[in-house]
N, C-alpha and C positions, 0 to 999 in steps of 0.2 A: 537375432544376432548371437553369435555361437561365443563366450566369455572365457578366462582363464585367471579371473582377479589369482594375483600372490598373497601366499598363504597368511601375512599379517592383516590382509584386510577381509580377509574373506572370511575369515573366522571371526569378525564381528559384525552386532547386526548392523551398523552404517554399511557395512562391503557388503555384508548380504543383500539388504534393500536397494543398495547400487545394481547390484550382481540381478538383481529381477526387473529392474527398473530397462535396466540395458539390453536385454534379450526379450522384451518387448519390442526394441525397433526394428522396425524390416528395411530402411534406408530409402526409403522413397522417396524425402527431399519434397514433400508437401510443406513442411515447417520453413522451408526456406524463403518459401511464395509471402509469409506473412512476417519476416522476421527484421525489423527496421533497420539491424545494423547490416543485414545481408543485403537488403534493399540498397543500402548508400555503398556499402564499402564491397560488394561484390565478393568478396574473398570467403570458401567454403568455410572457412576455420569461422568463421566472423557470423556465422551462421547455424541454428540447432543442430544438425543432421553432422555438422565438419566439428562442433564441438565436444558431440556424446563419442567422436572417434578419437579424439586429444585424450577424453577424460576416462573411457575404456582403457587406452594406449596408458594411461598411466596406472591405472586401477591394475593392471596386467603388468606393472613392475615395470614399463619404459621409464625412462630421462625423466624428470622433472624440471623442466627450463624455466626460463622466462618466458620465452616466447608461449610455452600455454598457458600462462598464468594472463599475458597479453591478452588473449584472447577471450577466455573465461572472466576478466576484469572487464572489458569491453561488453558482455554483454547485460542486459537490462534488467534479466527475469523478469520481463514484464509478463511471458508466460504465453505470447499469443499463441506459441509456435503447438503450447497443449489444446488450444480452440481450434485448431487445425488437424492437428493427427489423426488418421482415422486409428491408429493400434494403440491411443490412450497412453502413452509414454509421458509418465510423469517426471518433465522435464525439470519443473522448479526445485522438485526435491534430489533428481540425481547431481545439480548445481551443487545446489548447498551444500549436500555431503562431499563431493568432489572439493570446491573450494577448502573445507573445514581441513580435509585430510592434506592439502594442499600446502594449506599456511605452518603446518607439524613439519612436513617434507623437503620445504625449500623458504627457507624464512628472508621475509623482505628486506629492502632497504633501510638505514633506519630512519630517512627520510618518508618512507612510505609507514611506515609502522608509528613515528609521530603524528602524523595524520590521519591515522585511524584511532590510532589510541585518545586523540583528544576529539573526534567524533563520538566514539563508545563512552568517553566522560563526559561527554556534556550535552549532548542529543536525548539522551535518554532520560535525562535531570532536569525535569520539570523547572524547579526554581531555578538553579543555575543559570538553565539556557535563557529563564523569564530576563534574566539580573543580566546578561551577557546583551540579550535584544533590547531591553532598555537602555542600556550605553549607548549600542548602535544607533536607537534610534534618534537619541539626544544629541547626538556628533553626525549625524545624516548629512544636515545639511553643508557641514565644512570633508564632507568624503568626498575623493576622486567618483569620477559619473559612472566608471565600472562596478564599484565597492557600492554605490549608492542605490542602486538598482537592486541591489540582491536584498538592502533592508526594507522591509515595510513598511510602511508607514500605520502607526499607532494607531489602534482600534479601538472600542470600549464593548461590552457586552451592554446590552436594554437588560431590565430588570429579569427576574426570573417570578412564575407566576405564583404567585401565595397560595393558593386552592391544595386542596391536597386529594386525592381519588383512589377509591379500592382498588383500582388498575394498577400494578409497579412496573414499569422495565426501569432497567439498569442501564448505565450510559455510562461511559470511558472519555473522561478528560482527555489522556494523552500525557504526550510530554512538551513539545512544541504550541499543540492547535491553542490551547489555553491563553495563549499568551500572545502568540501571534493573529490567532483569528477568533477570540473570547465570545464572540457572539454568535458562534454556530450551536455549540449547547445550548444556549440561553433561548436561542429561537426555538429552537427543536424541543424546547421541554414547554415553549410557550404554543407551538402547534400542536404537540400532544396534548396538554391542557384541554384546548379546545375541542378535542377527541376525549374526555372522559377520562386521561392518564396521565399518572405522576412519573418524571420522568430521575431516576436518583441514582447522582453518584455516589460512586464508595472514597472517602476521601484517601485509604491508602492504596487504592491500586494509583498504578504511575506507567512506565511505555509498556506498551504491548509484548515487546521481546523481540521487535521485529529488527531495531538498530542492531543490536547486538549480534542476535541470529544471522544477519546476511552478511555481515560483515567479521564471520566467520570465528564469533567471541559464542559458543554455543552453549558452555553453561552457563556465564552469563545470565544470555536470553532466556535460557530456562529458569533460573531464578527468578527473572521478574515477571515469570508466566504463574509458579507456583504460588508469587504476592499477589497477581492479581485474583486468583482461583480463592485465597487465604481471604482479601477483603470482601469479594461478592456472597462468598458462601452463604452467611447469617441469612439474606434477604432473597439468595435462590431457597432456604429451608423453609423460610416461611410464606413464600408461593409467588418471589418474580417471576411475571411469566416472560420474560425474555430480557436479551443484553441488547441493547440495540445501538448501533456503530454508524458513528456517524462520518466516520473517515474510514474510508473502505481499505488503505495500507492496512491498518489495522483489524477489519474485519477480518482480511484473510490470514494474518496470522493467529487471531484466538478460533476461527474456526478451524486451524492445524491444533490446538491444542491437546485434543484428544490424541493425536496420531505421537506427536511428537513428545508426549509425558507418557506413551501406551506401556510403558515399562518401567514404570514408576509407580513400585507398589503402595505407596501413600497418595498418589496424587490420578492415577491413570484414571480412577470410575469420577473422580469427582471432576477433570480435564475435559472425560468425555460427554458428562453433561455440561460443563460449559460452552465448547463446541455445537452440542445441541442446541443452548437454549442463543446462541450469536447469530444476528442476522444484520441483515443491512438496513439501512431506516426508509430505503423506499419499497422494499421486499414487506417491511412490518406494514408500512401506511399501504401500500396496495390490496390488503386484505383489510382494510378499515371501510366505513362508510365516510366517504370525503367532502359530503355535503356542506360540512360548517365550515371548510374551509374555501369555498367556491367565493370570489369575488368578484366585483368588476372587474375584466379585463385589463390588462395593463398595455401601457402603450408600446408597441414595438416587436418583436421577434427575439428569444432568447437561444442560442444558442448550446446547444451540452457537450460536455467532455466526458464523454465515459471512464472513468479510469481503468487502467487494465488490472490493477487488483481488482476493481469491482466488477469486471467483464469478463476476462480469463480466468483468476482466482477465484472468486465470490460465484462467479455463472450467472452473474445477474445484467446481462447486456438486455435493454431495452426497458429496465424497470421502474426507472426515475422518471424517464421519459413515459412513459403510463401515466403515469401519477400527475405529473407535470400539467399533462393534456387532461386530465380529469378535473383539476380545479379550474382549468381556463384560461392556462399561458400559453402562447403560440408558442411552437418551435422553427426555430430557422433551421433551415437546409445545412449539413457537413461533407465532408468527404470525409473518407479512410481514419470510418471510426474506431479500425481495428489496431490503430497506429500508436504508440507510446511518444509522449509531448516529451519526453526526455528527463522529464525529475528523478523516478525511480528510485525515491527514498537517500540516499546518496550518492546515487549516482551523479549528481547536477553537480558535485563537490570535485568528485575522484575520477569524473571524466566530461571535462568540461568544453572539451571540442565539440564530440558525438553530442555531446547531452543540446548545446545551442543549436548544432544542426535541425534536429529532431525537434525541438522547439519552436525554429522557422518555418518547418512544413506544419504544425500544427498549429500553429497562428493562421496562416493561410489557410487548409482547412476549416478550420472552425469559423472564417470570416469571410465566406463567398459568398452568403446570403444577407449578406450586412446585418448583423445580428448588433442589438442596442447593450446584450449583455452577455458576457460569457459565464456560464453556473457550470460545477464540478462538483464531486463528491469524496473528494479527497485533499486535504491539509496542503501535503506536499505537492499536489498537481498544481491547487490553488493559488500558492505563492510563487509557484515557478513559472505559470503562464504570467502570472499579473509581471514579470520583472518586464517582459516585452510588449505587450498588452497595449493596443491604444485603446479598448473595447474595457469600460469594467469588468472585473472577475469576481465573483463571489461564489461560496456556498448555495446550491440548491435550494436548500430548507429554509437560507432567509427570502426566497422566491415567494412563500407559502405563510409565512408569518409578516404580514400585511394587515 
């Protein structure tokens, strides 16, 4: 694709990386075959291949409307459309820059802008959001049945194991999972356990950077990228051998760390060994000997959700599911595992037609094979299936901590 960015964006490196990103596509319209919103709404624009021509079209000095900011809001970044490309167009990042430069160029509503801003204050803030869920949950039962559905219903974590092991990875609270789903660490440090490893959080890292980041607050996110790089360090110096993530959203933002601190002379080497040492928890356990976790069978069929951070983003489509069938949980049958269930980190919020559609095909998928449970690998996937869900939903890893 031949480019002409205007000289205020081209002269810096967001235009530039646009500017390389974009002349990678050759317009083949492969992305389109796998792109959920192109699947429902048919409309090019609504689509990767009709979006990267809105966001060239504007990178090259066109109008800034609405109507592309429509379209660019509409989509998921769930990212399928880079597991398709064969010319490697790295789709998620020309978004984000696009968007970021977006919000500078034509600034929202202030209806739209109160809604983001009280997302970016309180998604990211661990207690806040804990102190905000607890209300809900306590007033649950007297909320209208729309409102009531979106809160959860109140969890506990099981203990965590006392044992302590020369093995360290490092694990990420979050901001949300803590408090909404408290027992996915707890399990996950209790299967490591039984694998010879201590599993340790740093008590000041807090979100990933990824709220912020997509929602187009970029230095932000980059501040709470350089907190968490600040609290792991001590324990990467003295020989964690890895970060291991157990909400794949998250994975694939600290495994951009590297890229996106890479110009940040304090921060860039020590980023890009954070990036190095993040992986996914069922990426870490597939390289484990999984024997001590092998049980009796459990009754029924479980069904899995890939999430497309951890498919798309992560490259890790197929690897829980390994793992899964190695200690001796059946899997049930899916369709169109390539498909985003429509949470997409806020999207479930800030677009909530698309987001329920996508939802109802993913219920369906995931439930042809009458599966007894639905397991995911992801917070956000997690809570957004269970709103519809006649099928339990849980975490993977409490599959395995039995």
């Amino acid at each position: 694709m031949q480019t002409n960015l205007v000289q205020h964006f081209a002269n810096t490196p967001d235009g530039q990386e646009a500017e390389d990103i974009l002349r990678a596509c050759v317009h083949c319209g492969f992305c389109n075959a796998t792109c959920p919103t192109y699947q429902e709404l048919n409309d090019e624009r609504d689509g990767p291949r009709g979006r990267i021509y809105l966001m060239k079209m504007f990178l090259e000095g066109g109008e800034a409307t609405e109507k592309t900011r429509e379209h660019l809001d509409r989509c998921l970044t769930c990212r399928s459309c880079e597991t398709t490309c064969p010319s490697g167009v790295q789709y998620g990042r020309l978004v984000d820059i696009s968007r970021g430069l977006l919000e500078q160029e034509l600034p929202r509503s202030p209806k739209q802008r109160a809604m983001r801003w009280a997302l970016t204050r309180i998604l990211p803030h661990r207690r806040l959001f804990g102190l905000l869920l607890r209300v809900g949950q306590a007033l649950r039962p007297m909320l209208p049945a729309q409102l009531r559905i979106k809160v959860p219903a109140r969890r506990e974590a099981s203990p965590w194991p006392a044992s302590s092991h020369n093995r360290i990875v490092l694990g990420l609270a979050g901001c949300a999972q803590p408090s909404a789903a408290p027992n996915t660490n707890a399990a996950t440090a209790r299967v490591l356990d039984k694998l010879g490893i201590t599993l340790v959080e740093a008590p000041k890292a807090g979100c990933c950077g990824a709220v912020n980041y997509h929602l187009s607050e970029h230095e932000r996110g980059l501040e709470e990228m350089r907190r968490n790089i600040d609290a792991w360090w001590p324990a990467i110096e003295v020989g964690a051998e890895a970060i291991v993530m157990t909400a794949s959203g998250c994975g694939a933002m600290v495994q951009d760390y590297g890229h996106l601190l890479k110009d940040d002379p304090m921060y860039a080497n020590k980023a890009r060994k954070v990036s190095e040492l993040c992986t996914d928890l069922g990426a870490f356990l597939l390289r484990e000997d999984l024997e001590p976790l092998k049980a009796s069978a459990q009754a029924g069929k479980v069904a899995f959700h890939c999430p497309c951070t951890l498919q798309h983003a992560m490259k890790q489509s197929g690897v829980v599911e390994q793992v899964l069938t190695r200690v001796g949980i059946e899997l049930a049958a899916t369709k169109d595992k390539h498909l985003c269930c429509g949470s997409a980190g806020t999207y479930s919020i800030l677009q909530p037609e698309m987001s329920q559609t996508l939802l109802a095909n993913k219920l369906k998928a995931l439930t042809v094979d009458d599966p007894v449970k639905i397991a995911t690998a992801n917070i956000g996937c997690q809570l957004h299936l269970e709103t519809r869900s006649e099928v339990p939903v849980q975490h993977w890893v409490e599959l395995l901590d039995r």
